[in-house]
C-alpha positions in Angstrom: -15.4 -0.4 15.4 -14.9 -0.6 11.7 -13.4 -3.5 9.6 -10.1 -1.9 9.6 -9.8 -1.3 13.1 -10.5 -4.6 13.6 -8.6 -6.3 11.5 -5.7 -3.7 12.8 -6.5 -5.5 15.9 -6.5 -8.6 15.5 -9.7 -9.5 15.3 -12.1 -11.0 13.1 -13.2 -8.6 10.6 -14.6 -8.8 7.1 -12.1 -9.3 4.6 -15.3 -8.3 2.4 -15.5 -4.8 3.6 -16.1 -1.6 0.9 -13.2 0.0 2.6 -10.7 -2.5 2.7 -11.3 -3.7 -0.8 -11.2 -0.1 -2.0 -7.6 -0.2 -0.6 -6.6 -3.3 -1.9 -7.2 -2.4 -5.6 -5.8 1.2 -4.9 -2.6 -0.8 -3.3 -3.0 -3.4 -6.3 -3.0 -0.1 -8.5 0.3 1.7 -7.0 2.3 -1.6 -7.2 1.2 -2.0 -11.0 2.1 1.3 -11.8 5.7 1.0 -9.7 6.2 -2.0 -11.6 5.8 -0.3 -15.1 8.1 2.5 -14.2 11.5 3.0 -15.3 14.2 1.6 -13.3 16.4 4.9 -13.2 12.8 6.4 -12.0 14.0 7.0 -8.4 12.1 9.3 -7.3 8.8 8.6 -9.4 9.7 5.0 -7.3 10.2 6.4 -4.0 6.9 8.6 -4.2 4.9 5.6 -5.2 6.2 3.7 -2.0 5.7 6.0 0.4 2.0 6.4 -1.1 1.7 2.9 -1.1 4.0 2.3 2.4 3.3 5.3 4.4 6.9 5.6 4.5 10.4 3.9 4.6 14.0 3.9 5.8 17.0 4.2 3.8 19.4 1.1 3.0 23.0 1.5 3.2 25.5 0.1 1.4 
């Protein structure tokens, strides 16, 4: 079982771990760069997210 899996499991794992820390400065990364773009940037945001997110709803209102 890898770190990830673990730690997707709720177990102990190694916070330590080449793979996680390789996706915590990529997810570090993506928010940096969604914070430096425009806020008019819609879509340059919404592709960031879902990069960053996987994916997300829409809010009405």
């Amino acid at each position: 079982m890898t770190e990830r899996e673990k730690m997707f499991a709720g177990e102990l794992y190694d916070p330590g771990d080449a793979e996680l820390l390789a996706r915590w400065h990529l997810a570090k990364d993506l928010a940096s760069v969604y914070n430096s773009l425009p806020s008019a940037d819609v879509a340059g945001k919404e592709r960031l997210l879902r990069e960053l997110l996987g994916g997300f709803g829409r809010v009405s209102g």
